[in-house]
VMD Tcl script that builds the backbone (N, CA, C; Angstrom):
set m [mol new atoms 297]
animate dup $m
set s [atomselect $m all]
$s set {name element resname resid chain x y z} {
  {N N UNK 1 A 4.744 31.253 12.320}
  {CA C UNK 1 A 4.419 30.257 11.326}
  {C C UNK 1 A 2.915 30.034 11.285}
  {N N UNK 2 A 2.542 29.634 10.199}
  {CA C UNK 2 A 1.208 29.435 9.477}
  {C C UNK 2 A 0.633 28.500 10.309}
  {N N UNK 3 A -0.608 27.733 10.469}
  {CA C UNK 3 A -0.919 27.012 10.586}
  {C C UNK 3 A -0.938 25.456 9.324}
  {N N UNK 4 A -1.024 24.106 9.445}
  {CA C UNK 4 A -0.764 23.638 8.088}
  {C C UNK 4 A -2.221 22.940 7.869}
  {N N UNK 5 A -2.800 23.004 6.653}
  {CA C UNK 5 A -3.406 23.067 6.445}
  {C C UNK 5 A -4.001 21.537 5.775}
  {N N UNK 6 A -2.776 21.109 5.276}
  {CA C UNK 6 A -2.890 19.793 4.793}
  {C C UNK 6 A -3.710 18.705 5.192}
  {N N UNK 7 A -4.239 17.555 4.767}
  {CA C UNK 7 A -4.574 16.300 4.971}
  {C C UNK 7 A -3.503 15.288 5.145}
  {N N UNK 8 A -2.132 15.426 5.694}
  {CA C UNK 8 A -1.357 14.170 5.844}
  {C C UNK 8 A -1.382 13.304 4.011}
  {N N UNK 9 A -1.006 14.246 3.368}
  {CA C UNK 9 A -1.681 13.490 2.175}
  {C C UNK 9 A -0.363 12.693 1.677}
  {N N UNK 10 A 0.826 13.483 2.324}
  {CA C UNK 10 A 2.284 12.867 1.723}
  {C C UNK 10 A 2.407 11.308 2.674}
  {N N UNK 11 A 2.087 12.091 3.904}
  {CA C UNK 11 A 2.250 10.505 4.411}
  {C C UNK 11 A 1.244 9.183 4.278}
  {N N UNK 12 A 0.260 9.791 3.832}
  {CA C UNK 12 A -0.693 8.679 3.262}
  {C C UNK 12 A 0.563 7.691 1.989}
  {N N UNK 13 A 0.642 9.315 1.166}
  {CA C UNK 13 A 0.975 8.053 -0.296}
  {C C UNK 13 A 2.697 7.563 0.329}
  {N N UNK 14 A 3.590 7.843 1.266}
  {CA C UNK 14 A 4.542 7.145 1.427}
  {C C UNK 14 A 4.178 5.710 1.924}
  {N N UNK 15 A 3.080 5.775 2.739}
  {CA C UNK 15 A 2.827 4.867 3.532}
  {C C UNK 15 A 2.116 3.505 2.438}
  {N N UNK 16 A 1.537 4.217 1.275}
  {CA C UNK 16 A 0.882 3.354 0.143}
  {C C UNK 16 A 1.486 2.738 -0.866}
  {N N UNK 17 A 2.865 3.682 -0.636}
  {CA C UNK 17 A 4.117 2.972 -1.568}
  {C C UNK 17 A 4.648 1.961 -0.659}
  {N N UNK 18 A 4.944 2.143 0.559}
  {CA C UNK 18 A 5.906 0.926 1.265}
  {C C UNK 18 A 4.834 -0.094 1.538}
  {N N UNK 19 A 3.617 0.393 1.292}
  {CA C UNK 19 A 2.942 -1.128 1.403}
  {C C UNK 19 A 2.813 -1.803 -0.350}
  {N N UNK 20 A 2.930 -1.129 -0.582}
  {CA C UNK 20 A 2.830 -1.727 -2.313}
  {C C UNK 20 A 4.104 -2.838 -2.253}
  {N N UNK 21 A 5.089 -1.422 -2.092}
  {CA C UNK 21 A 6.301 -2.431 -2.108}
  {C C UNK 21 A 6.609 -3.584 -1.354}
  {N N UNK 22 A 6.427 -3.691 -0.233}
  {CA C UNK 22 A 6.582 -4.827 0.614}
  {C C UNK 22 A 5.522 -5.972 -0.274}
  {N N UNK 23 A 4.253 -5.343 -0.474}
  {CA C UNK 23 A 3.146 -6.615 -0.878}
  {C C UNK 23 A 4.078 -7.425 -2.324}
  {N N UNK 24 A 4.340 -6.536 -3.282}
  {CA C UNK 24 A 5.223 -6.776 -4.501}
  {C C UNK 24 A 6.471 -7.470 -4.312}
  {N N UNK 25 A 6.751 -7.237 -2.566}
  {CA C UNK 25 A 8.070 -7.847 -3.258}
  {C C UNK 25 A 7.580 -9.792 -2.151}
  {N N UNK 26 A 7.219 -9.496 -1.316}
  {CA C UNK 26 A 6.059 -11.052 -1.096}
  {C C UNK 26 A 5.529 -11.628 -1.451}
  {N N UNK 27 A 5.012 -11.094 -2.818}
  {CA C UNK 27 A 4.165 -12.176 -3.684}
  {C C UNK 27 A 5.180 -12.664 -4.556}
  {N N UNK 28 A 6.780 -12.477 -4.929}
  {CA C UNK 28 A 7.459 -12.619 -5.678}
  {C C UNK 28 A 8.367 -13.886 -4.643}
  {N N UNK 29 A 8.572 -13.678 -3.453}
  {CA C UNK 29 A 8.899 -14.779 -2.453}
  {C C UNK 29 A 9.019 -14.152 -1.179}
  {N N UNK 30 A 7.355 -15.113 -0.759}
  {CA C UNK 30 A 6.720 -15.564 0.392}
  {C C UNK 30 A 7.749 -15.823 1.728}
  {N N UNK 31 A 7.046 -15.617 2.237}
  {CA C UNK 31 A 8.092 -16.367 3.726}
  {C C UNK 31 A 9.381 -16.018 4.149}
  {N N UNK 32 A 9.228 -14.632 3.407}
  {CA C UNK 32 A 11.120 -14.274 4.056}
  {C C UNK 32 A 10.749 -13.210 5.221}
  {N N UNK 33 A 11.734 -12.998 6.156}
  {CA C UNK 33 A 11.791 -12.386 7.351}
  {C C UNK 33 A 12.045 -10.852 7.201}
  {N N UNK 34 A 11.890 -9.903 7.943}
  {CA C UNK 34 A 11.978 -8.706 7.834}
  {C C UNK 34 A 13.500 -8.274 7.012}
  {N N UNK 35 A 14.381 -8.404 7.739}
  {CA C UNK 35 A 15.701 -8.385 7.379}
  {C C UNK 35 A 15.687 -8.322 5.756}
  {N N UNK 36 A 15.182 -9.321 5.197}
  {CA C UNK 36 A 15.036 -9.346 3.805}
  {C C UNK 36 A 14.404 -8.525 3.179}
  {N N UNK 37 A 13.561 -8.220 3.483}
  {CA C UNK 37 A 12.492 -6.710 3.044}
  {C C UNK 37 A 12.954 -5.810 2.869}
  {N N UNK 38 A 13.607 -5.374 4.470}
  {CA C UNK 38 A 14.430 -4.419 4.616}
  {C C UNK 38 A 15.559 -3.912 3.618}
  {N N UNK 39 A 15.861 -5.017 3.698}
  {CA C UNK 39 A 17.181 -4.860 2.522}
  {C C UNK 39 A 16.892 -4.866 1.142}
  {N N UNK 40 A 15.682 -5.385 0.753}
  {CA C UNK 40 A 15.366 -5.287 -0.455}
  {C C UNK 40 A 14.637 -4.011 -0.457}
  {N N UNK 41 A 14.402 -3.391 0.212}
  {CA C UNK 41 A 13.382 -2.128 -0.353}
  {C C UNK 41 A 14.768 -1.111 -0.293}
  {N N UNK 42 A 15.849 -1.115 0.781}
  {CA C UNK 42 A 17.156 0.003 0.494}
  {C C UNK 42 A 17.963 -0.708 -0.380}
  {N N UNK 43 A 17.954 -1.563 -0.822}
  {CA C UNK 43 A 19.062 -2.026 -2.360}
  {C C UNK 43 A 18.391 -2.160 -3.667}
  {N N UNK 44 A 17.076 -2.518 -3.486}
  {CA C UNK 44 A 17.067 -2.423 -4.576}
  {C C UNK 44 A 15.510 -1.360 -5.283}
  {N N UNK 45 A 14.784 -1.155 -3.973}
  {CA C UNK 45 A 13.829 0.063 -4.501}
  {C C UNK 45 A 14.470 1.456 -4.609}
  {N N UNK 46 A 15.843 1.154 -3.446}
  {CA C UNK 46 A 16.393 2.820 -3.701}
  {C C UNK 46 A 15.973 3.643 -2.200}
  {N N UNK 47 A 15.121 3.094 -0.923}
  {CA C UNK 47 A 14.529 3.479 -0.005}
  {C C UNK 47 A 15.572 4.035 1.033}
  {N N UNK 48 A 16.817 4.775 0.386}
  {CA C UNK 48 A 17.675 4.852 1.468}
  {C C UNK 48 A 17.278 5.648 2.276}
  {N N UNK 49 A 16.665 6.842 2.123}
  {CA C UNK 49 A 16.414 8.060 2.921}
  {C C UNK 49 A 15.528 7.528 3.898}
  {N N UNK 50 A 14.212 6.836 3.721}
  {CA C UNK 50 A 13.143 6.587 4.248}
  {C C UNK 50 A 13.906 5.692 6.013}
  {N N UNK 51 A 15.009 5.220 6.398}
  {CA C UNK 51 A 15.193 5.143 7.564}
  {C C UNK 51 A 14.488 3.423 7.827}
  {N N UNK 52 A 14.571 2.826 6.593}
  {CA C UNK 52 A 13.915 1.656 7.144}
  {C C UNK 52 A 15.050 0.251 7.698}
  {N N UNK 53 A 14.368 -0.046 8.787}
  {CA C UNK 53 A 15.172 -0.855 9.590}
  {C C UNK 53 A 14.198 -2.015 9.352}
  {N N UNK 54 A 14.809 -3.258 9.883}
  {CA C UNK 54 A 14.009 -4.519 10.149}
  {C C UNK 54 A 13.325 -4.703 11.245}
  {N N UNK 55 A 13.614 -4.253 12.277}
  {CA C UNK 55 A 12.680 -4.355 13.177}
  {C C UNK 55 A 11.263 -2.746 12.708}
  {N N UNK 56 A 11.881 -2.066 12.412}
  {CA C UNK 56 A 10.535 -1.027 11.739}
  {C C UNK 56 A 9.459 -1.568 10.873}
  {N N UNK 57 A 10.024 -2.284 9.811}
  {CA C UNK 57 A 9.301 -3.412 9.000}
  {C C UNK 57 A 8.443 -4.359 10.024}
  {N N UNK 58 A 9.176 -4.667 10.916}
  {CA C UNK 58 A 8.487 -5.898 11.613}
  {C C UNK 58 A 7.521 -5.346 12.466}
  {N N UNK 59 A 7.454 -3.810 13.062}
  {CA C UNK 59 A 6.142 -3.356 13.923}
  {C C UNK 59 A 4.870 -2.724 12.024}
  {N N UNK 60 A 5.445 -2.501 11.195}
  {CA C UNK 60 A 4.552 -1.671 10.110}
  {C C UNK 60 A 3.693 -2.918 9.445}
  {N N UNK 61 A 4.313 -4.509 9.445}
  {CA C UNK 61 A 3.363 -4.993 8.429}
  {C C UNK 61 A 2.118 -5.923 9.387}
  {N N UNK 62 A 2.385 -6.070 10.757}
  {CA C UNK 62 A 1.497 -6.098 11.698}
  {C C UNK 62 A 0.434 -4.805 12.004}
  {N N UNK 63 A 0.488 -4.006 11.649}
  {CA C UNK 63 A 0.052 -2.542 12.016}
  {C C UNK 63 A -0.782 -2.420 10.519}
  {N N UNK 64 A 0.161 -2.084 9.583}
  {CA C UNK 64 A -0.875 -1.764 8.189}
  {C C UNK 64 A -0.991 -2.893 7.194}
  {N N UNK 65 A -0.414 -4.045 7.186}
  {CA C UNK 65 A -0.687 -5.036 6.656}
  {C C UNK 65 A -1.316 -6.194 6.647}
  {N N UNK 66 A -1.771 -6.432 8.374}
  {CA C UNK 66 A -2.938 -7.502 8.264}
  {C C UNK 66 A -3.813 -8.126 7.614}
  {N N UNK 67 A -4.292 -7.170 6.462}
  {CA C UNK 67 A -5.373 -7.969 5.715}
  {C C UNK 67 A -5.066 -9.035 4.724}
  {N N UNK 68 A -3.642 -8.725 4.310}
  {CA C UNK 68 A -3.157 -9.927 3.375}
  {C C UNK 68 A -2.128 -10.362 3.455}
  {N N UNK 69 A -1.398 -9.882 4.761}
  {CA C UNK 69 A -0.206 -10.545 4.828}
  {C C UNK 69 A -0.586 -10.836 6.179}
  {N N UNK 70 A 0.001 -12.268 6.951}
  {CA C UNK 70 A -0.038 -12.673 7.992}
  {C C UNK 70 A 1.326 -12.853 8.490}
  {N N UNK 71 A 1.640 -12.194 9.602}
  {CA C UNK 71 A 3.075 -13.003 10.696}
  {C C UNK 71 A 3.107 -13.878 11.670}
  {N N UNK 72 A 4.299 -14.734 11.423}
  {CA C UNK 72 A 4.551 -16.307 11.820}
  {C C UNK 72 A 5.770 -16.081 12.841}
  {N N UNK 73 A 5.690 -16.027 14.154}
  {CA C UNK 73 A 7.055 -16.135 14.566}
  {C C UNK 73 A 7.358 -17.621 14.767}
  {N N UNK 74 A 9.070 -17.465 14.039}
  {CA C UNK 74 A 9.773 -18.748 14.487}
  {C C UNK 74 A 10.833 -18.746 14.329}
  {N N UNK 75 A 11.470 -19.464 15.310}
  {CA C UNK 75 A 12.963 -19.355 15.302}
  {C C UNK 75 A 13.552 -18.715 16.157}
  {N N UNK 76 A 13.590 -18.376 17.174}
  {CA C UNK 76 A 13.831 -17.419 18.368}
  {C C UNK 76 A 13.152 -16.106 18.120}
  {N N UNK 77 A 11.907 -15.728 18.225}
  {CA C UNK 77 A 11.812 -14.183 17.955}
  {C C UNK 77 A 12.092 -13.720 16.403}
  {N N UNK 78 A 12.193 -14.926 15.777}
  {CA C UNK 78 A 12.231 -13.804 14.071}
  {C C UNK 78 A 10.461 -14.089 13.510}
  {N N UNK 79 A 10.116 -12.940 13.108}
  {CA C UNK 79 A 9.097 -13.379 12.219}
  {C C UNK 79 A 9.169 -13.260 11.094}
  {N N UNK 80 A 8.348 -13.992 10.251}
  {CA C UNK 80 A 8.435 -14.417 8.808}
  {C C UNK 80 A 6.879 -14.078 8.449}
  {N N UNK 81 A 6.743 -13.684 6.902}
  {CA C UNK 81 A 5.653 -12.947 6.224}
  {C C UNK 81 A 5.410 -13.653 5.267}
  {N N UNK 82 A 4.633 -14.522 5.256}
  {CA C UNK 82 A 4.055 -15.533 4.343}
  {C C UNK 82 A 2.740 -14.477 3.439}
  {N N UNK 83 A 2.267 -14.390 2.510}
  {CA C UNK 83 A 1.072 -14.045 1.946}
  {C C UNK 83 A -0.050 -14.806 2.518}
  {N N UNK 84 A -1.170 -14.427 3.036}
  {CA C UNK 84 A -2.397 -15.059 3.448}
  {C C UNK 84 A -3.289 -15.749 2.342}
  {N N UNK 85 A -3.655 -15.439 1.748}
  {CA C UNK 85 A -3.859 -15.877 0.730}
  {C C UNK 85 A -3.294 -16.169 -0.898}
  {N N UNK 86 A -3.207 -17.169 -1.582}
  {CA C UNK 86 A -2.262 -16.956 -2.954}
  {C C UNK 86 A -2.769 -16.385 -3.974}
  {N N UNK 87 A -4.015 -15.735 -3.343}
  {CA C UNK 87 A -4.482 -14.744 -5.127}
  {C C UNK 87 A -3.567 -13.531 -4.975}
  {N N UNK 88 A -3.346 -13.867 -5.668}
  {CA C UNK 88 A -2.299 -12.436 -5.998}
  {C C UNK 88 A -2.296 -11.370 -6.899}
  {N N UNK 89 A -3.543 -10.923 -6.605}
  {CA C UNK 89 A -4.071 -10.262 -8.029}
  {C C UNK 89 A -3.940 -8.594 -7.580}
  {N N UNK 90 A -4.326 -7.812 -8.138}
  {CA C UNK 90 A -4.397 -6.654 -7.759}
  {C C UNK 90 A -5.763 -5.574 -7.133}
  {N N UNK 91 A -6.814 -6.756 -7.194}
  {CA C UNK 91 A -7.655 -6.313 -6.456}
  {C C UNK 91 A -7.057 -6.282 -4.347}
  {N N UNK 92 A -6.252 -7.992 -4.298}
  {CA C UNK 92 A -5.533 -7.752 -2.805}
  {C C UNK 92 A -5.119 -6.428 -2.391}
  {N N UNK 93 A -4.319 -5.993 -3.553}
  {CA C UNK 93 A -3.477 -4.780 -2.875}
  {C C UNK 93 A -4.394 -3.334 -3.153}
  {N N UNK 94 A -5.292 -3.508 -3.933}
  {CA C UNK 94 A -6.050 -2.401 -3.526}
  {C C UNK 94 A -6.799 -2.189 -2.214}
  {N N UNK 95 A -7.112 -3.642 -1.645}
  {CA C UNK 95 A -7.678 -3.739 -0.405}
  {C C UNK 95 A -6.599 -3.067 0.990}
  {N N UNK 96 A -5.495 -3.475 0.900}
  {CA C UNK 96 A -4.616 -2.770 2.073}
  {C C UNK 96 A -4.596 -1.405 1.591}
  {N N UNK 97 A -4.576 -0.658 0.510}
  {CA C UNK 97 A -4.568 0.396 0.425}
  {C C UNK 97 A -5.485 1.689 0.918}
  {N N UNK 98 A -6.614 1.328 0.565}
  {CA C UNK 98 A -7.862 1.593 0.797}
  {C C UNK 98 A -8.150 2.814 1.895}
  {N N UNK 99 A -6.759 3.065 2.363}
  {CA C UNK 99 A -7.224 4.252 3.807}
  {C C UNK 99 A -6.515 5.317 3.209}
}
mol reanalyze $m
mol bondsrecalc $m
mol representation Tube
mol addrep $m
């Protein structure tokens, strides 16, 4: 086999869609817990293949989402994803994108 030659370019843009999506579906309602994400990105974006769990959600939006989304634990160990700020414009989400 070849060597590959690529830039990771697929996993860039998967990684730019599930942050889109998560940001899109938080600015629509704030403050829900992974579980909810989760389930909203395999019911209703269609994300079945992609393997997403709630606790996967809960290590990815600490990891690539910091800049505009902040996590709150409460409640025994659940965390919740409030938007950091309420501009909700589309300059925000160009900012997490940006890598």
């Amino acid at each position: 086999m070849g060597t590959c030659k690529g830039k990771d370019s697929q996993k860039l843009a998967r990684r730019n869609r599930l942050v889109s999506e998560i940001y899109n579906f938080l600015t629509e309602s704030p403050g829900v817990n992974a579980a909810a994400i989760s389930g909203y990105l395999t019911a209703e974006v269609k994300m079945r293949n992609s393997g997403l769990t709630s606790r996967k959600i809960g290590f990815f939006i600490p990891r690539y989402c910091k800049e505009k989304i902040r996590f709150e634990e409460q409640n025994g160990g659940r965390m919740y994803f409030p938007i950091k700020e309420e501009d909700q414009n589309k300059e925000g989400l160009e900012n997490i994108i940006k890598k």
